[in-house]
MIDOFI-720952 format. One record per residue (C-alpha): residue number from 0; residue in one letter; x, y, z. Coordinates in pm, whole numbers, plus 50000, padded with zeros to 5 digits. Layout:
MIDOFI-720952
SITE  resi  resn      x      y      z
SITE   NUM     a      X      Y      Z
...
This chain:
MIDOFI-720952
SITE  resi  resn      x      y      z
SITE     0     x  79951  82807  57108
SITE     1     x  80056  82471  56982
SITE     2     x  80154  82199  57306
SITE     3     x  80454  81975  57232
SITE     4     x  80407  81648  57425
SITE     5     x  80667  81329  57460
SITE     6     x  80388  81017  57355
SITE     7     x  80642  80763  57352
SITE     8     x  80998  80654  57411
SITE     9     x  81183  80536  57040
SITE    10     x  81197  80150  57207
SITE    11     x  80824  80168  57245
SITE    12     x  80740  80108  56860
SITE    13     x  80929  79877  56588
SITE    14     x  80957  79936  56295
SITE    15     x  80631  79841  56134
SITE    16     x  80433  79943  56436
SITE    17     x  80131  80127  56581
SITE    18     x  80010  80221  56884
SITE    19     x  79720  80455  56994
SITE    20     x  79811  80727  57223
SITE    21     x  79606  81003  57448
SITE    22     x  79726  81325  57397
SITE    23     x  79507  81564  57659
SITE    24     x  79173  81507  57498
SITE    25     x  79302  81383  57165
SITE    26     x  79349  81013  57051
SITE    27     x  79667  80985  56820
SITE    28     x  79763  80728  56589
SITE    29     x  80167  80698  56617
SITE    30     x  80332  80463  56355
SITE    31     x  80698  80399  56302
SITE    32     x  80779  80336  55929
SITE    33     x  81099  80316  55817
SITE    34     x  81275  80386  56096
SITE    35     x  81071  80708  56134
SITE    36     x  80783  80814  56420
SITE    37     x  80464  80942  56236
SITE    38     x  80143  81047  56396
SITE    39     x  79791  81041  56233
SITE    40     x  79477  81130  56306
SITE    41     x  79342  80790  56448
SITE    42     x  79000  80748  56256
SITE    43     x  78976  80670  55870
SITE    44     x  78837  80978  55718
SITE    45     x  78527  80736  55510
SITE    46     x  78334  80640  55814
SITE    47     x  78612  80677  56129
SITE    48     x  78632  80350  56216
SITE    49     x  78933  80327  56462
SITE    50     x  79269  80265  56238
SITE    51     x  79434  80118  56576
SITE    52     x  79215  79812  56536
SITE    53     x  79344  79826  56188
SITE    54     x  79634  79674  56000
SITE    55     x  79999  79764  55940
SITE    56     x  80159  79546  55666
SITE    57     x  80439  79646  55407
SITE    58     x  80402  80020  55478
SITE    59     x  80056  80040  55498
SITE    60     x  79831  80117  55715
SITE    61     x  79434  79923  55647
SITE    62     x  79074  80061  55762
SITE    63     x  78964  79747  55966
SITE    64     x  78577  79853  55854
SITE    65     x  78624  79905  55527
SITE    66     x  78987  79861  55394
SITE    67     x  79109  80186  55314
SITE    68     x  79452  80205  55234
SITE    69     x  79666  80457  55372
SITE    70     x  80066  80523  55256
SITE    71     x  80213  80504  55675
SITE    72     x  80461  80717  55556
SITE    73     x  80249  81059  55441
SITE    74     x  79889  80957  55553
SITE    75     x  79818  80964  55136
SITE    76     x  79514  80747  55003
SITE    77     x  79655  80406  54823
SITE    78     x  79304  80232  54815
SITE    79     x  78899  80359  54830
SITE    80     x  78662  80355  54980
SITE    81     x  78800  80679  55204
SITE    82     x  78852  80977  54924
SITE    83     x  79064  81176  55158
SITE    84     x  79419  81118  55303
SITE    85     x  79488  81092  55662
SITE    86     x  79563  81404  55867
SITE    87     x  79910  81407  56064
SITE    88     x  80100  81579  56336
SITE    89     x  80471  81721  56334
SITE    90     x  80670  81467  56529
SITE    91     x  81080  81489  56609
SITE    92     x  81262  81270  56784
SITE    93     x  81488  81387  57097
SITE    94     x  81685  81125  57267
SITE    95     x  81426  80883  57334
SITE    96     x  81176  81072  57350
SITE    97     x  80913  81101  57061
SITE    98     x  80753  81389  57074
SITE    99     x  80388  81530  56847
SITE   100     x  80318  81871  56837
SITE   101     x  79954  81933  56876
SITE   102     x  79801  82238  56762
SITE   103     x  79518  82453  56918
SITE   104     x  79227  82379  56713
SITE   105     x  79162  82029  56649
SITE   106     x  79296  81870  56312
SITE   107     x  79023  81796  55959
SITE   108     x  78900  81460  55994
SITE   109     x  79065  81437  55658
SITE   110     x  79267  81581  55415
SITE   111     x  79148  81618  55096
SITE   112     x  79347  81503  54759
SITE   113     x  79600  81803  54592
SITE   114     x  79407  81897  54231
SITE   115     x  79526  82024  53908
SITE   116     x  79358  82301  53785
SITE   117     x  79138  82350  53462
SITE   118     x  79382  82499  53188
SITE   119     x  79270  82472  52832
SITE   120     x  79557  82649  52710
SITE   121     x  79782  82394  52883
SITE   122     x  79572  82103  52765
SITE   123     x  79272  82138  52540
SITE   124     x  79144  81742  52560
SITE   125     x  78776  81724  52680
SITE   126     x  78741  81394  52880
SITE   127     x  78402  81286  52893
SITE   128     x  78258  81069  53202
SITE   129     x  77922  80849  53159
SITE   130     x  77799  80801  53484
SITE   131     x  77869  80986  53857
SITE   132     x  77852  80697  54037
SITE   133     x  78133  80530  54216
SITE   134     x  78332  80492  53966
SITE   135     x  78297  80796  53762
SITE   136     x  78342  81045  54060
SITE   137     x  78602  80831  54154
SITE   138     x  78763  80803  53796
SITE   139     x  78739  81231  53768
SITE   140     x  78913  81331  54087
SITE   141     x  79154  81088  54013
SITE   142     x  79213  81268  53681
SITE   143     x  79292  81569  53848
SITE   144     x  79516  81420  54130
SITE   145     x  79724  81285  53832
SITE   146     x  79714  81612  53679
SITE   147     x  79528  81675  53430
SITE   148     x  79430  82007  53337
SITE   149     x  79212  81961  52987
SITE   150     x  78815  81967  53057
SITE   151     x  78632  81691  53260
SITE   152     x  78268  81632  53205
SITE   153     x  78067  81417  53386
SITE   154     x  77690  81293  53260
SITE   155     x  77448  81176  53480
SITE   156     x  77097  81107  53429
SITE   157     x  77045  81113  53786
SITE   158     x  76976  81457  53976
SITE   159     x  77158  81365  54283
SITE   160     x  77508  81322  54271
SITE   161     x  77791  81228  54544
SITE   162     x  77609  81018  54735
SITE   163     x  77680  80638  54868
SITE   164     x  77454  80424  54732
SITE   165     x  77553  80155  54961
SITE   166     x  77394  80371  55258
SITE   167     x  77068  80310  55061
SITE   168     x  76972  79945  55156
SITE   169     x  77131  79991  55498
SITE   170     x  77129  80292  55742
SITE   171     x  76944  80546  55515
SITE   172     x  76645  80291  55503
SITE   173     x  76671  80189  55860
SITE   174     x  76662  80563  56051
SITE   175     x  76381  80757  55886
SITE   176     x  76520  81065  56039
SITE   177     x  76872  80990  55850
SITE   178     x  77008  81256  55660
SITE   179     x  77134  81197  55251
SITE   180     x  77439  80988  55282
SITE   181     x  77653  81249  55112
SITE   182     x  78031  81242  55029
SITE   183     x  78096  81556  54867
SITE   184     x  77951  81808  54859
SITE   185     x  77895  82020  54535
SITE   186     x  78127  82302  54612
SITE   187     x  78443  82054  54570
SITE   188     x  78389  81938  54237
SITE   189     x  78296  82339  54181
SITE   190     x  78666  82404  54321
SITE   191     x  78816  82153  54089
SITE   192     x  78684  82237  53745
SITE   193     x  78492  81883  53748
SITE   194     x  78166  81954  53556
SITE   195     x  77888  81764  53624
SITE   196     x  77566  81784  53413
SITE   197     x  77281  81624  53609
SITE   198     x  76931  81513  53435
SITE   199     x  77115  81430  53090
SITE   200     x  77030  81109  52965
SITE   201     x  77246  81022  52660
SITE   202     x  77060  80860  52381
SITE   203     x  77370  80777  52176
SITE   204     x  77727  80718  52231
SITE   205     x  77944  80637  51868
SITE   206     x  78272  80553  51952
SITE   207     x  78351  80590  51615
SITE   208     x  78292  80940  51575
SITE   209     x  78362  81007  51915
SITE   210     x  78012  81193  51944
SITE   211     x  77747  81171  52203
SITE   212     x  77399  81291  52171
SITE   213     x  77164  81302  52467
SITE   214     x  76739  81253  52458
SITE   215     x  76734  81678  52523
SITE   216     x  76901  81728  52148
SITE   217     x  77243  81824  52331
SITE   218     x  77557  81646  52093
SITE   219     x  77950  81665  52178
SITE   220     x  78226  81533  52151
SITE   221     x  78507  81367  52341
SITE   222     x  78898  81293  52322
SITE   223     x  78861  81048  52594
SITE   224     x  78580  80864  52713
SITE   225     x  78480  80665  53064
SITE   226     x  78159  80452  53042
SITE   227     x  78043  80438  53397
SITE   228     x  77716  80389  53361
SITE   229     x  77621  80133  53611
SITE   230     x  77306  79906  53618
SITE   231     x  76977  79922  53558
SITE   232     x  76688  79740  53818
SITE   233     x  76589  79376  53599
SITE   234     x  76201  79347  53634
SITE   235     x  76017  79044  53676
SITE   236     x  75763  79089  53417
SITE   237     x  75500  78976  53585
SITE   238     x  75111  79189  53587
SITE   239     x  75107  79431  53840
SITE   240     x  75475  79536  53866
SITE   241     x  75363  79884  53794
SITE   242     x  75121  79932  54065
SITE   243     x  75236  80176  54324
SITE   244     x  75393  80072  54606
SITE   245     x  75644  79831  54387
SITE   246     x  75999  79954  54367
SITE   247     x  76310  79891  54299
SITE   248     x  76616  80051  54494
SITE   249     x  76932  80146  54305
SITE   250     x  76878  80579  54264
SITE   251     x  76906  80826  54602
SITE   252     x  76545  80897  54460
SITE   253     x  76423  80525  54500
SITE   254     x  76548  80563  54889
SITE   255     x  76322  80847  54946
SITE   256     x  76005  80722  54775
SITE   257     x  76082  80383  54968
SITE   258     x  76122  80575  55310
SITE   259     x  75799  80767  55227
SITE   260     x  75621  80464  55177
SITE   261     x  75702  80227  55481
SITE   262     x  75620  80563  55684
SITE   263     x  75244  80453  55609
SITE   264     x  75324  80108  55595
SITE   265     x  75314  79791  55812
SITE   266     x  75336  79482  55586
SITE   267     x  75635  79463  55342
SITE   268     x  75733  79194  55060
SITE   269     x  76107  79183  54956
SITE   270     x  76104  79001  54620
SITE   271     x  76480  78876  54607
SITE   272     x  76731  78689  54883
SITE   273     x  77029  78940  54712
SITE   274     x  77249  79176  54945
SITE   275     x  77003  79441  54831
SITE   276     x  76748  79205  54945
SITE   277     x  76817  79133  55307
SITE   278     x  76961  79410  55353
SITE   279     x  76627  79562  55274
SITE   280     x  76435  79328  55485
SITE   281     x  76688  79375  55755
SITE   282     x  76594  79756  55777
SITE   283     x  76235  79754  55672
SITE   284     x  76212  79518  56014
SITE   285     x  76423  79744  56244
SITE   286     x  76145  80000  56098
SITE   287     x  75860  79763  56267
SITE   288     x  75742  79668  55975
SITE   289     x  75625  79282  55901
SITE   290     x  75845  79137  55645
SITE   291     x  75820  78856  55404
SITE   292     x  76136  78763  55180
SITE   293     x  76034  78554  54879
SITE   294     x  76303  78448  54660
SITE   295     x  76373  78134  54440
SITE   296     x  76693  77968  54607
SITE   297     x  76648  77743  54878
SITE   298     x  76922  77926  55100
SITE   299     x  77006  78266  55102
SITE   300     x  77311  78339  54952
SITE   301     x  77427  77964  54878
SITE   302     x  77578  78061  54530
SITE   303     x  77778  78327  54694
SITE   304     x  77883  78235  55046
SITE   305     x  77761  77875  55051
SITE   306     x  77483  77692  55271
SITE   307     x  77642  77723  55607
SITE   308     x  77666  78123  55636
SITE   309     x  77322  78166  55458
SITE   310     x  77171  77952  55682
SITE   311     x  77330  78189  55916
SITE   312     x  77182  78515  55784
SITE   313     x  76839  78355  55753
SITE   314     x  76854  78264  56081
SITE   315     x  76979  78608  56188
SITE   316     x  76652  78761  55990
SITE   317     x  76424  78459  56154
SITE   318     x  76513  78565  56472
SITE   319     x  76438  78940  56429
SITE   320     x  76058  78818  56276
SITE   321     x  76102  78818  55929
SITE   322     x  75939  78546  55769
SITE   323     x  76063  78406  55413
SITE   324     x  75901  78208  55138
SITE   325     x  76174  78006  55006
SITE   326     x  76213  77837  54658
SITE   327     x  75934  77988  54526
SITE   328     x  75838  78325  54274
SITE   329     x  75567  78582  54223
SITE   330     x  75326  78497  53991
SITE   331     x  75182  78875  54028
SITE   332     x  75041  79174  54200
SITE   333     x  74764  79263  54360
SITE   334     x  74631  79594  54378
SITE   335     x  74283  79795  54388
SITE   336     x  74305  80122  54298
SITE   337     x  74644  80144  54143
SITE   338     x  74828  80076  54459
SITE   339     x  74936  79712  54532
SITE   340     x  74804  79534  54855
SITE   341     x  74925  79147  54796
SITE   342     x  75155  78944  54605
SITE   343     x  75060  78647  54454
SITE   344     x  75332  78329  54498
SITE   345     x  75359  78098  54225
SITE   346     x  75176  77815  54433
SITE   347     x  74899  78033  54511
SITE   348     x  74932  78214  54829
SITE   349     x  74886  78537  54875
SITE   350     x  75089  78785  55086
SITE   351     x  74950  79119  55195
SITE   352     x  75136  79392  55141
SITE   353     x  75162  79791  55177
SITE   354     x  75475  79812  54983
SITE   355     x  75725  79578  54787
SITE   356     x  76055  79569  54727
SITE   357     x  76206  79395  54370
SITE   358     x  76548  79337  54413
SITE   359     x  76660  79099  54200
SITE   360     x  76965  79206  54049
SITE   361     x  77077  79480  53742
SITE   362     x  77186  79504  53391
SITE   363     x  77460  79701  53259
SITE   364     x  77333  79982  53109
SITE   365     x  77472  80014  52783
SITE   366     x  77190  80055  52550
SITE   367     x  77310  80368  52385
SITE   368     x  77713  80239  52306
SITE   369     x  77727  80234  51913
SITE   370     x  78053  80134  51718
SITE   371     x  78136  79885  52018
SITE   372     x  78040  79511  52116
SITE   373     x  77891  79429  52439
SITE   374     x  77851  79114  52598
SITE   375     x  77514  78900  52636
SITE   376     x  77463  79091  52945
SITE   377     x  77513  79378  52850
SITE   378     x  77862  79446  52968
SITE   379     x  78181  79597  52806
SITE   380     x  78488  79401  52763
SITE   381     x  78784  79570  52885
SITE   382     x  79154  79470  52903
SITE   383     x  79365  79466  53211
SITE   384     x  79392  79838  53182
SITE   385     x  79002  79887  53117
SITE   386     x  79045  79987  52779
SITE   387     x  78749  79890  52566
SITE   388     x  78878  80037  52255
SITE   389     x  79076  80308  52097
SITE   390     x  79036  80620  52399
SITE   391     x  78730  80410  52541
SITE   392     x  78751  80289  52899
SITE   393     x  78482  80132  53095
SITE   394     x  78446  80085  53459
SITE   395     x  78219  79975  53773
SITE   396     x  77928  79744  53699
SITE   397     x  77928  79797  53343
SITE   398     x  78281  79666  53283
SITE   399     x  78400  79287  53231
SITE   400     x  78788  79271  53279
SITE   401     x  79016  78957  53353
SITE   402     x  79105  78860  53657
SITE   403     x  79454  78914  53649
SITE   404     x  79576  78610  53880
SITE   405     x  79325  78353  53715
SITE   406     x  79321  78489  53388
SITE   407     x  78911  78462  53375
SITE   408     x  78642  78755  53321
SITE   409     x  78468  78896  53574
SITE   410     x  78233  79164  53641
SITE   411     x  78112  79252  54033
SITE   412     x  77881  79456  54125
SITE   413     x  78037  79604  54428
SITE   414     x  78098  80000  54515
SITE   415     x  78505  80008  54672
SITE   416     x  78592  79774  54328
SITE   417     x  78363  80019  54129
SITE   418     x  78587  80312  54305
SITE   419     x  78891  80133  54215
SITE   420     x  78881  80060  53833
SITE   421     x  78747  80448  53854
SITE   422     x  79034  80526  53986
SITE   423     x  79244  80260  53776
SITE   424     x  79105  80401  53476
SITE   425     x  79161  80729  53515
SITE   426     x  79510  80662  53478
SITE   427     x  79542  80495  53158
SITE   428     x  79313  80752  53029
SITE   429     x  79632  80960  53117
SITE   430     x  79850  80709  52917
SITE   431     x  79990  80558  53209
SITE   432     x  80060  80165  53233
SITE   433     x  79842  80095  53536
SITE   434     x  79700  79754  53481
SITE   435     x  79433  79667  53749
SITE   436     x  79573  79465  53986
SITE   437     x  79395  79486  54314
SITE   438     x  79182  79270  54530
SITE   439     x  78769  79306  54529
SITE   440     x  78632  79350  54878
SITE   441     x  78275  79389  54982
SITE   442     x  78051  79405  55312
SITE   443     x  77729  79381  55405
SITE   444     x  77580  79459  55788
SITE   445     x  77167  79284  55837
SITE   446     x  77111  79322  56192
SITE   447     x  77383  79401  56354
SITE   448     x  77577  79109  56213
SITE   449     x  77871  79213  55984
SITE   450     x  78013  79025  55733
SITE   451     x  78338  79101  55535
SITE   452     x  78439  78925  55215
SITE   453     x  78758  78962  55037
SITE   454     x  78903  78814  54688
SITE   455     x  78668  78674  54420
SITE   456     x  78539  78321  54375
SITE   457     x  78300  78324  54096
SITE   458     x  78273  77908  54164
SITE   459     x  78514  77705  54391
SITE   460     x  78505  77335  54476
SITE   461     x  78618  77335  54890
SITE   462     x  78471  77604  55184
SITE   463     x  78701  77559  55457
SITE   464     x  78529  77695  55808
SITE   465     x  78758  77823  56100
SITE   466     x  78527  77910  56365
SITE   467     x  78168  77880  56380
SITE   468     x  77874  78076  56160
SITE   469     x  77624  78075  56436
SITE   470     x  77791  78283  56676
SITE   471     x  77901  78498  56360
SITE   472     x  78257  78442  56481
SITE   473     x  78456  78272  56158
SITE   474     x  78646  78291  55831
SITE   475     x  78537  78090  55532
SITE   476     x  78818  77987  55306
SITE   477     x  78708  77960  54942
SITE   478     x  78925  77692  54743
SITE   479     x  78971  77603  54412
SITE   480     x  79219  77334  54302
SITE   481     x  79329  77389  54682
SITE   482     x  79439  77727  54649
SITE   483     x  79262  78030  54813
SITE   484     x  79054  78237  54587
SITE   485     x  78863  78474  54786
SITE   486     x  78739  78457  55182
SITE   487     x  78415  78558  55408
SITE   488     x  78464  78674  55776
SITE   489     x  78221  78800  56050
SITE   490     x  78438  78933  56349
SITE   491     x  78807  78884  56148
SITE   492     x  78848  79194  56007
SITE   493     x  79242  79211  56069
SITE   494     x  79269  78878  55883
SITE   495     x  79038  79022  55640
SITE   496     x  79304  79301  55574
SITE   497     x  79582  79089  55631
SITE   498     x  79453  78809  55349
SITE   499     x  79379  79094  55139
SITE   500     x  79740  79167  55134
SITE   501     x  79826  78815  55068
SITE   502     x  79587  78802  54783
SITE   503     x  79783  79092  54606
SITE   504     x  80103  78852  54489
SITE   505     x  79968  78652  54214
SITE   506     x  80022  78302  54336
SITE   507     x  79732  78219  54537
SITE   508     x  79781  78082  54902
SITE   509     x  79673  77770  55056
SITE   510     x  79466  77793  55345
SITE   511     x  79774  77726  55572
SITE   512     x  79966  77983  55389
SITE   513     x  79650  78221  55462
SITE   514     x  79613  78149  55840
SITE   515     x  80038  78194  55890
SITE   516     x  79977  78576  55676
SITE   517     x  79713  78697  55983
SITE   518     x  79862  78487  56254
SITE   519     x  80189  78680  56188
SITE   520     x  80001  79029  56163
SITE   521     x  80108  79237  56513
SITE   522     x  79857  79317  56751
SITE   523     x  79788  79663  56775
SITE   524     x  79841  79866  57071
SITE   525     x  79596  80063  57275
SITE   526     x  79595  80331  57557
C-alpha cells in the first residue's frame, strides 16, 4: 500500500529551490520548478553522491561530484557522466500542504533512458561505431533515445566493454578485492538492438567507399560512421620496455594484470607525473607498496594547474611516502630473466623495482582512417558539429574540434567530455543541428584529496587563488586577457557547478563576475 505524506508547506520552497526531506526511512529530494513541487530520488544515479549538496540553476538540477545534469522538471538526463534519469515521486498540492506519495517497495536508483527499437523496414541505414568507449557507448544509446531504428554496430578491439575506465587508475587499483567497475551490463545493449562486436580490430577504414575491413578478413559497410577510437599508450623507447612487469594502463585488461602484479610486489616505479600517473602512485601506496614517481617536469602538473596546486599534490603524495625523482627520465630497464627489477635514471641511479608503471600520455588511434587527413598527432579534425567529412563524425580523444567561445582547436583527453561529443554526435549523425556547445569538466581524487576542474585553458597568462592550496580548500581562476577561461577547485564543488553554468554563455566572465555567479547560488536545505 502506497503512504501519502505532507513533506512541506508551499511557502517552504521558492521557486528555484531544493530541500532534502525524511520521509519514514526514505531521504527525498523536493524541488519547486516553475511554480511546481517535484520530488526525486535524492542521489545521482552515476555514483549517488547527494544531489542536496548539489546545484539548482536555470532549471537544473547539478551532481556536486561529478556534474550530472538533471532537467528539475522530469528528472531527464541533460549532461553525462550519469546515463540514467532521476527517479521521482507523485506529488499534489492541497492547500499548503505538499504532499509525495511513497510507494511500498523502494524506488530504482535510476531510471533508465526510453529506446527506439531496431526496425529495418522502418529504416534500413547501418550506423557503424569505432570504438565502445565513452564516447561510442555514449554516442549509440544516444542514437536510440533520439530514435533511431536502422542498425547500430559497435567495434571494439577490446573484449570488455561498459566499463569506466576512469575507475582504473583510482579505486579499482587501490582495493584489490574491488569488483569490475561496470556500467551496463550486457543485457541492456541486448534489449536495445545495440550490437557490439568485441575482439575486432579494424585494419582499414575508407571513407571513400564507406567500407571497413578488420585484421580477421571481416569487410562492411556503413551509411554513417562514428570514429571513437580513443588512444593508444606512447612508449618511451627505451631497452627494456618489454620486460615483464612494465605496463601501461588504459584497457580493463591492463587493470587486472597491474592488480596481479603489485599482489607480489613491494617496490613500484611510476614513469610519468600525468593524472594517470599520480593517480597510480596514489593507489599503488594505499596498496603498501614503496613508490617512486619519475617524471621530467620540475612540478607536477605545472602546465596544467600551475606551480602552486602541484606543489600541493606532491606534497599530498610526500606525505603519504612516495618518493619522486623530479626533472629527470629513464634511460632503461633492468631485468634478469625477462622480468624487470630496476630502472635506470638518466643520471645514473638506479631504482629497484617489482613492477612499473609508463604513463606518459596517448595517441589517437587512427592508423587505419584512409580517404581522410589527420593531424600531426594523430587526431581528426571535426567541425562544431563533429563532422569530419561527408557521414563521418569523430569523437572522444580522437577528435580535434573548436572551441566554440575562443574559436581555437582543442582535443582533451577526459571521459564526461568524451561522453558528451558521444552524445553530441549522435545527433548530427541524425541530421540534427546540435553544435557542441558545452563546458569540459574533469576530476581527479590522490589520497583523499579531490580536485575538480571546469572550462578549458590550454595556456593562460594570470592564476588567480581564492583560498589556500595547502589545506586543499580553494578555487584557482585561470585568466587570459583577464577573462575566465577555465577553473580548479578542491572543496568548491557548488561553485564548480555554478561557474560551469556561467561558462555556458559565450562571453567569458571576469573573476568578479565568476565569484558574484556562486555567491548568488542558494544554499541548499537539509533535514
Amino acid at each position: 500500500m502506497n503512504i501519502e505524506q505532507v513533506v512541506a508547506k508551499t511557502h517552504e520552497l521558492a521557486d528555484g529551490q531544493m530541500k532534502e526531506v525524511q520521509v519514514h526511512d526514505r531521504k527525498i529530494l523536493l524541488v519547486r520548478v516553475d511554480g511546481q513541487f517535484k520530488a526525486y530520488v535524492p542521489e545521482c544515479p552515476h555514483h549517488g553522491a547527494p544531489m542536496a549538496e548539489g546545484l539548482f540553476r536555470e532549471g537544473h538540477l547539478w551532481c556536486p561530484w561529478h556534474q550530472s545534469v538533471f532537467d528539475a522538471r522530469d528528472g531527464d538526463l541533460i549532461e553525462p557522466p550519469s546515463l540514467d534519469r532521476l527517479p521521482h515521486y507523485c506529488v499534489r498540492v492541497e492547500g499548503e500542504d505538499v504532499i509525495v506519495v511513497i510507494p511500498q517497495e523502494p524506488l530504482e536508483v535510476s531510471r533508465p533512458p526510453t529506446m527506439a527499437t531496431f526496425d529495418p523496414a522502418a529504416d534500413g541505414r547501418t550506423f557503424v561505431i569505432l570504438g565502445a568507449g565513452a564516447a561510442g557507448l555514449a554516442a549509440a544509446e544516444m542514437l536510440r533515445h533520439e530514435g533511431f531504428r536502422g542498425r547500430i554496430l559497435v567495434l571494439t578491439g577490446e573484449q570488455d566493454v561498459s566499463y569506466d575506465r576512469t575507475e582504473l587508475s583510482k579505486g579499482y587499483l587501490t582495493d584489490p578485492k574491488r569488483f569490475r567497475p561496470v556500467i551496463r551490463p550486457g543485457e541492456f545493449y541486448d534489449e536495445c538492438d545495440i550490437e557490439i562486436r568485441t575482439g575486432m580490430e579494424v585494419r582499414e577504414a575508407d571513407t571513400r567507399s564507406r567500407t571497413i575491413a578488420c585484421t580477421d578478413g571481416t569487410s562492411m559497410r556503413y551509411d554513417k560512421l562514428l570514429i571513437a577510437t580513443g588512444g593508444i599508450p606512447r612508449r618511451l623507447g627505451v631497452d627494456g620496455e618489454d620486460l615483464e612487469g612494465v605496463f601501461t594502463l588504459r584497457s580493463l585488461a591492463d587493470g587486472e594484470r597491474i592488480r596481479r602484479a603489485a599482489a607480489g610486489a613491494s617496490k613500484a616505479v611510476v614513469v610519468g607525473a600525468s593524472f594517470i600517473g599520480m593517480e597510480v602512485a596514489s593507489a599503488l601506496r594505499q596498496r603498501g607498496l614503496a613508490v617512486t614517481v619519475v617524471a621530467p617536469e620540475s612540478v607536477p602538473f605545472e602546465r596544467v594547474f600551475g606551480r602552486e596546486i602541484g606543489w600541493m599534490y606532491r606534497k599530498v603524495h610526500e606525505d603519504k611516502g612516495t618518493e619522486f625523482r623530479l626533472e629527470s627520465g629513464v634511460a632503461w630497464f633492468d631485468g634478469a630473466n625477462g622480468a624487470v627489477d630496476g630502472v635506470v635514471l638518466r643520471d645514473g641511479e638506479r631504482l629497484e623495482a617489482d613492477l612499473v608503471i609508463v604513463g606518459v600520455g596517448v595517441r589517437p588511434a587512427t592508423d587505419f582512417l584512409k580517404g581522410i587527413d589527420t593531424n600531426r598527432d594523430g587526431s581528426v579534425r571535426v567541425d562544431a558539429h563533429l563532422r569530419a567529412a561527408e557521414g563521418v563524425f569523430a569523437a572522444g580523444d580522437v577528435a580535434r574540434l573548436p572551441d566554440w567561445r575562443t574559436g581555437e582547436p582543442m582535443r582533451i583527453e577526459h571521459w564526461r567530455l568524451a561522453q558528451q561529443l558521444g552524445r553530441t554526435a549522435a545527433r548530427n549523425m541524425l541530421e540534427e543541428d546540435a553544435p557542441y556547445q558545452g563546458v569540459p569538466f574533469f576530476w581527479t581524487i590522490q589520497h583523499s584529496v579531490v580536485l575538480q576542474y571546469v572550462g578549458h585553458a590550454a595556456g593562460w597568462d594570470e592564476v588567480v587563488l581564492d583560498g589556500d592550496p595547502a589545506r586543499h580548500d580553494f578555487l584557482a581562476y585561470y585568466l587570459r586577457d583577464g577573462r575566465v577561461l577555465a577553473a580548479a577547485g578542491c572543496g568548491k564543488s557548488r561553485e564548480m557547478a555554478a561557474l560551469a553554468v556561467r561558462l555556458q554563455r559565450p562571453e567569458l566572465p571576469t573573476v568578479e563576475e565568476a565569484r558574484r555567479q556562486w555567491e548568488a547560488a542558494p544554499v541548499p536545505q537539509r533535514p
